[in-house]
C-alpha positions in Angstrom: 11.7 -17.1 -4.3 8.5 -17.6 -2.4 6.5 -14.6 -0.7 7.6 -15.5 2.2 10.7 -14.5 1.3 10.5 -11.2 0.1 7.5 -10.4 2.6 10.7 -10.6 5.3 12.6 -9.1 3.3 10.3 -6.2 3.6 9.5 -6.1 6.9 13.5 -6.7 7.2 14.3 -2.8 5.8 11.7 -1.7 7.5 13.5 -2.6 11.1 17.0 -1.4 9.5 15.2 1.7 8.2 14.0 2.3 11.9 16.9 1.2 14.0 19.5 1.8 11.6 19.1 4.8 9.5 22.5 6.5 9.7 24.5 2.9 8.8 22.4 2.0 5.8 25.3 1.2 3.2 27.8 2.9 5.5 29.9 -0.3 5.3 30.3 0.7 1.5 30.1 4.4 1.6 26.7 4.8 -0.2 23.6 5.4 1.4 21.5 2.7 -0.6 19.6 -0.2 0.2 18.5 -2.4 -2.6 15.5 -4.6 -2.1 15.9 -7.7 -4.9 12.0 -9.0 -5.5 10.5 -11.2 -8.1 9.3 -9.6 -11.2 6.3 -11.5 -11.1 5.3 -10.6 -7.4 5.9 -6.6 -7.9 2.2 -5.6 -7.9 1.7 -7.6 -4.3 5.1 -6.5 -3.2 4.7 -2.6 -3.7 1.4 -3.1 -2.2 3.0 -4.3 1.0 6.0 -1.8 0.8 3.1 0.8 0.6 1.5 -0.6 3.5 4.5 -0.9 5.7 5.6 2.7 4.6 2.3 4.1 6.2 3.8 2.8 9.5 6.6 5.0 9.5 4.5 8.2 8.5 5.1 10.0 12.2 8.9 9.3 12.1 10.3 9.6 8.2 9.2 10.9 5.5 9.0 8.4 2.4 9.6 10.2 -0.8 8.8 7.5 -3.6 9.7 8.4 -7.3 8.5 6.3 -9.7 11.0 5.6 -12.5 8.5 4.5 -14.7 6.9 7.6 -15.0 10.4 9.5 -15.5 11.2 7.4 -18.4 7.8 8.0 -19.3 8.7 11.9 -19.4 11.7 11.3 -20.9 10.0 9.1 -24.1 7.3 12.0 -24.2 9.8 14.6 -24.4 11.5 12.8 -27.0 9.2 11.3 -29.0 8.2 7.7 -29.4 8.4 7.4 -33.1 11.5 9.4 -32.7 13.6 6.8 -30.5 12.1 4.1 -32.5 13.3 5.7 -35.9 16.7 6.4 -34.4 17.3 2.9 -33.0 16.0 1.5 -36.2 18.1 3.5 -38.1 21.6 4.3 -36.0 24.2 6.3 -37.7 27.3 4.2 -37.6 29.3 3.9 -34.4 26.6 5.3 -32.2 24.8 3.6 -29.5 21.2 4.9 -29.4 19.7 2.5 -26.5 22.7 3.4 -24.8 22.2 7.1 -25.2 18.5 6.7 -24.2 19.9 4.9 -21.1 21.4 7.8 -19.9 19.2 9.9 -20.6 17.0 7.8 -18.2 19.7 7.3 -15.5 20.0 11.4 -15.9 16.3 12.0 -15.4 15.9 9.9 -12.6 18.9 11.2 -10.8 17.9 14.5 -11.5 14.2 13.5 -9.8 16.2 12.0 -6.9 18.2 15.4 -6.7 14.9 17.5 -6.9 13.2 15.3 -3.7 16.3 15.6 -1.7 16.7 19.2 -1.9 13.3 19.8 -0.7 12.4 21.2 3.0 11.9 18.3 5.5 10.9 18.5 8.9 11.3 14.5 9.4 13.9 11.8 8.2 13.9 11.5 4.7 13.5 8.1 2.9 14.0 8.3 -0.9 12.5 5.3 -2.8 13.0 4.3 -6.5 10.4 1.9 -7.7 9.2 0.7 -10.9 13.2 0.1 -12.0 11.8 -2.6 -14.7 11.1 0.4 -16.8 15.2 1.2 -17.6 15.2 -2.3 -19.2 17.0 -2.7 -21.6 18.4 0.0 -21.8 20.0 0.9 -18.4 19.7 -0.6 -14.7 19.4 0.2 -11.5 23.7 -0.2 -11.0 23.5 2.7 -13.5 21.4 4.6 -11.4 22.7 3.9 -8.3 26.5 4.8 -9.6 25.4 7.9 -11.1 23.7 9.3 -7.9 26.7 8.2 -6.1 29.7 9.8 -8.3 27.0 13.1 -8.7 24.5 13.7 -5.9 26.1 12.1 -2.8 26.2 15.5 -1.3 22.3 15.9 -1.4 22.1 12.2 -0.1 21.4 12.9 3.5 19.1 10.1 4.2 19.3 6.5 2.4 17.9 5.6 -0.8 15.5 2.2 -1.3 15.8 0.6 -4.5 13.1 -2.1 -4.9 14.7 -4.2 -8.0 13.1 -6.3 -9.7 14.6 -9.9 -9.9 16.9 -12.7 -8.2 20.1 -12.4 -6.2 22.1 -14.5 -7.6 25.1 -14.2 -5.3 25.7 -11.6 -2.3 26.6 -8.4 -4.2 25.2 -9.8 -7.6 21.3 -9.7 -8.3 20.0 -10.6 -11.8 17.8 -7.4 -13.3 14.7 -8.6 -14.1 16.2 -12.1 -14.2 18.1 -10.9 -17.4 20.8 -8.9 -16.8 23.4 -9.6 -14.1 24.6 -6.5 -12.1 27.0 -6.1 -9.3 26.3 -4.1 -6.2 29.4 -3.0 -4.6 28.1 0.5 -2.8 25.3 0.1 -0.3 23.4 -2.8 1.4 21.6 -5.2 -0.7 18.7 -8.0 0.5 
């Protein structure tokens, strides 16, 4: 994918956040629209995202959580050597990176709960970047499933997920372009 290619694609959401902010993944009956970007551009594309955001600063009100540092919470909470010892050493039958995967999915819906319950005197916007940090262990799907079956009440406004990696087919993006995930709720570029 070149930059000219996810540079629309930015500018793209951007129109549909202006002009279309009630149908965001109406179509699918989930408020999300997921932004598919190359790993490798993600520095220069949340640059730009940052930059077109402060366009939209009199209208909406952009609420960005950054999973990164939720996971980072999580692991601090935890303890590194503690969820290194554990998935070194599982007890039989138990899935530790798949319990630490929730545990992230959790957190961040939790965050995403917390933003959208908060006084706004503008339209809300609620973005999730720095998704590379659920890897291996969970994906944005996860996320995006989990607010949906828990928190669509809250969800008055749509959700941007800026993932990184490829689309691969329509509904189907490749989490950094390892993990193949299908998106059947929301809107996906």
């Amino acid at each position: 994918m070149t930059e000219v290619d996810w540079g629309w694609k930015l500018r793209e959401a951007f129109d549909r956040l202006k002009t279309r902010y009630e149908h965001i993944g109406r179509k699918t009956g989930a408020p999300f629209l997921a932004i598919v970007y190359p790993p490798e551009a993600q520095e220069a594309v949340l640059k730009e995202w940052r930059t077109l955001a402060g366009t939209l600063a009199d209208d909406f009100d952009m609420c960005t959580i950054d999973v990164l540092a939720v996971t980072m919470a999580v692991v601090a909470e935890l303890g590194g050597e503690n969820i290194v010892a554990t998935m070194k050493d599982a007890m039989p039958g138990s899935d530790a990176q798949g319990e630490l995967g929730v545990m992230w999915t959790d957190a961040v819906v939790a965050e995403v709960r917390r933003t959208a319950l908060q006084p706004c005197s503008r339209r809300r916007i609620i973005v999730l970047e720095n998704l590379a940090a659920l890897f291996p262990a969970a994906g944005p799907r996860a996320v995006m499933q989990r607010l949906w079956d828990s928190e669509q009440s809250c969800l008055d406004g749509p959700v941007v997920v800026l993932i990184p990696g490829t689309l691969v087919e329509p509904r189907v993006y490749s989490f950094v372009n390892r993990r193949n995930e299908f998106m059947y709720r929301g809107d996906i570029m």
